[in-house]
N, C-alpha and C positions, 0 to 999 in steps of 0.2 A: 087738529080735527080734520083739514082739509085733506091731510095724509091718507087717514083713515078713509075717507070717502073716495079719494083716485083707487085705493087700493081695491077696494068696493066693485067700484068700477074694472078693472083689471081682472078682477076673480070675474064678475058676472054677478048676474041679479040673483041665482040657484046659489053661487058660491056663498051670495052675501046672506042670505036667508039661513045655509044650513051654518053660519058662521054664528051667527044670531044665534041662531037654537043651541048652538055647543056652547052660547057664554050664557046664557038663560039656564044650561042645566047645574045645578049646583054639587050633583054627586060626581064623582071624577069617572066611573066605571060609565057614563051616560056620556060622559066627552071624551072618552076614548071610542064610544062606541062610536057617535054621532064623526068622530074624527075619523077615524077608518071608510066608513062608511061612506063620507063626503070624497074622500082622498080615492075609495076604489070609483066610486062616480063620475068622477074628473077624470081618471085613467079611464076609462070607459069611453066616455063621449070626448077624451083626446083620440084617440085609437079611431071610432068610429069618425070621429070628423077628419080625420086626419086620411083613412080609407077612401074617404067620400071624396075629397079635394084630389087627390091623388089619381 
């Protein structure tokens, strides 16, 4: 369990939330959505924070 929470922590409090929501959806077409969606998000705000520092 403790796992899961470092990991938690490692994504972020957005990762955890939309990670949440992809195990909460029961149709698989909703956690591929919700999984994409998360994954281009994270490229996103890596890019941009990554911009930013730089």
């Amino acid at each position: 369990m403790t796992a899961i929470v470092h990991a938690f922590h490692s994504v972020g409090l957005y990762g955890a939330a939309a990670l949440r929501a992809d195990f909460q959806a029961s149709d698989w077409s909703k956690r591929l959505a919700f999984g994409t969606a998360s994954g281009a998000l994270s490229a996103v705000r890596g890019t941009v924070t990554g911009t930013r520092t730089c």
